[in-house]
N, C-alpha and C positions, 0 to 999 in steps of 0.2 A: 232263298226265300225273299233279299229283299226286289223288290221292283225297278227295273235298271231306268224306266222312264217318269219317275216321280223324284221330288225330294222331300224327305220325313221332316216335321217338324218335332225337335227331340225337345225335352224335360228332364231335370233332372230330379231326384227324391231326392229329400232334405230330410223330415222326417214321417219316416216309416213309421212310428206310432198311431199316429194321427189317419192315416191311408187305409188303417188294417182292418174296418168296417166296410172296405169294397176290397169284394171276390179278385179280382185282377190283381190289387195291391196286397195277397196278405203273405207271400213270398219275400216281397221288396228291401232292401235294405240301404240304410246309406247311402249315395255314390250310385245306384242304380239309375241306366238312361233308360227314360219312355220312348220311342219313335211309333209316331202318327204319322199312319199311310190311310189317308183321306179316299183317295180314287183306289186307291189298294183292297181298301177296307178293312184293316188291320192294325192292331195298336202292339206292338212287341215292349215287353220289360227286357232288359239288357245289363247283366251284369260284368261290368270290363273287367272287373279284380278278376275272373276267371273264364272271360270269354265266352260267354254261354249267354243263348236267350234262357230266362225263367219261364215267362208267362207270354201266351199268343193267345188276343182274343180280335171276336169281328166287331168292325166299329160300323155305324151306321146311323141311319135316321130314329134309329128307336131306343138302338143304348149309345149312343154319342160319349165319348168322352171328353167333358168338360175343363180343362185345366187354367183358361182362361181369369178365371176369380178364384182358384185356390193358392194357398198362403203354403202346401208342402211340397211344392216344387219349384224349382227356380231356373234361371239360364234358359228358358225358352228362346230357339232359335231355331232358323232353315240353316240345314246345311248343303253341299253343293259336294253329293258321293262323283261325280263323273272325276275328281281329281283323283281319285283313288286308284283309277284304271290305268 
């Protein structure tokens, strides 16, 4: 699923309380990674404790998701997957 020619800028949930008046987040829990795929157009929730995506929605010009000024996720970063291969 993911895009082998982008790199997601991922997020982490902090708190999930806070999150659970948007559809995408009402899964989420502690410790869950966001990854934004911008040219992908897709926003995945990721839970590592069990290796599983939860939630997959399309991101775009009309529901963009914003995390830049929210206070319940933190560690925003690019990461660089081609190390992985």
């Amino acid at each position: 699923m993911e895009p082998n020619d982008e790199v997601p800028t991922i997020a982490t949930v902090t708190d999930p309380k806070i999150l659970k008046d948007k559809s995408f987040f009402t899964l989420a829990e502690i410790g869950d990674k966001v990854l934004i795929y911008t040219k992908f157009g897709k926003a995945i929730l990721y839970r590592p404790s069990i290796n599983k995506i939860v939630e997959v929605v399309s991101v775009g010009i009309d529901n963009k998701l914003d995390f830049s000024k929210s206070e319940n996720v933190e560690n925003q970063e690019e990461i660089d997957n081609k190390d992985d291969e």
